[in-house]
N, C-alpha and C positions, 0 to 999 in steps of 0.2 A: 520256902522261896517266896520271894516278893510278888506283887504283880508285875512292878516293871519291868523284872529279871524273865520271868514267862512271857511276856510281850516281846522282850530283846531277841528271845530265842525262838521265837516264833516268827518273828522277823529274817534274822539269820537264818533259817531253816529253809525260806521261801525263796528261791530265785524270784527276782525283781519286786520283792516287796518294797512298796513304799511307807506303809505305815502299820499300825494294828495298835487297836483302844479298847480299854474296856469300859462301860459306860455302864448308867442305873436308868432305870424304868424312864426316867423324864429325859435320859439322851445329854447328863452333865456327865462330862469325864472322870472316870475314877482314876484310869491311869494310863499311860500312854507310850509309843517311843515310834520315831519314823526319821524317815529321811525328809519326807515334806516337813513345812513350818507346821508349828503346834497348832495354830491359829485354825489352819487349815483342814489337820485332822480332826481336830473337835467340831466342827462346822460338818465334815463330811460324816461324824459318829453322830451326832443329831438328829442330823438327815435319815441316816437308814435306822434312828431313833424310829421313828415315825414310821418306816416304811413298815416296820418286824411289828410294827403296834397295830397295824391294817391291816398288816396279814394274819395277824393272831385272831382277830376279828371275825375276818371271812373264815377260816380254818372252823373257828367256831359255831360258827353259822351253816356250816359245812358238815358238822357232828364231827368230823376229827378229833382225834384226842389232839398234841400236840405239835405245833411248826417246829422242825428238826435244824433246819438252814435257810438259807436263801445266799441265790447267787447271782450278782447283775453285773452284766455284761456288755458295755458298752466299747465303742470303737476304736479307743484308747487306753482302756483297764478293766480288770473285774474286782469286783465286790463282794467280799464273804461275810454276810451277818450271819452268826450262832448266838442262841439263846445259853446261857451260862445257868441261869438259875429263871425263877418269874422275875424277877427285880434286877438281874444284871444280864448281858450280853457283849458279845466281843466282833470288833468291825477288822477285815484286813483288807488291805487295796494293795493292790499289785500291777504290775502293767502286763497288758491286752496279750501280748506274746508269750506267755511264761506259762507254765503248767500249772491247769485248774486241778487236777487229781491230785498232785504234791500238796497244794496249798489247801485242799477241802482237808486230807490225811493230818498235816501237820496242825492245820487253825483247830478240828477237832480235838487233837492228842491236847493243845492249848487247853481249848474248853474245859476238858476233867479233868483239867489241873488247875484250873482258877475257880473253880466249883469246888474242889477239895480247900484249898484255899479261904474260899469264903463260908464253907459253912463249919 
């Protein structure tokens, strides 16, 4: 199955998803599909490029073995970054009202399947 086709349906999956990307280590889009402009997603997959790259950091710094998720929460949507591999991860945004349990369950089921996928 493609990426796009795992993103489509990871989308689908989510009550009020807006978007979901997969991206590489430096936060360029591998692949994508949303209801926002493309423009947008990539800008917003960049962003939590960076945020998952800080976190990875402290985690480290922290002896943790591995950052598993991360999920941000702000007054109009939340944000699921999963790490997919060291070199890829997958971003989904959704709006503010919609169920974080369903979207943490399905964006993972996503994961080890673009994991299988890529290696």
């Amino acid at each position: 199955m493609s990426f796009r086709e795992l993103l489509g349906q990871l989308v689908a999956s989510v009550p009020g998803a807006q978007g979901a990307i997969l991206a590489d280590w430096e936060g360029e889009a591998v692949d994508q599909v949303g209801l926002i402009d493309d423009y947008d997603l990539k800008i917003i997959g960049a962003h939590k490029g960076v945020i998952l790259h800080n976190m990875r950091e402290v985690v480290a710094r922290l002896g943790d073995d591995q950052l598993s998720e991360i999920v941000i929460t702000t007054t109009q949507a939340q944000t699921l970054v999963l790490p997919v591999t060291n070199d890829y991860f997958l971003v989904l945004t959704l709006d503010r009202s919609d169920s974080l349990g369903r979207a943490l369950f399905e964006g993972r089921r996503c994961a080890q399947a673009l994991q299988r996928e890529i290696v």
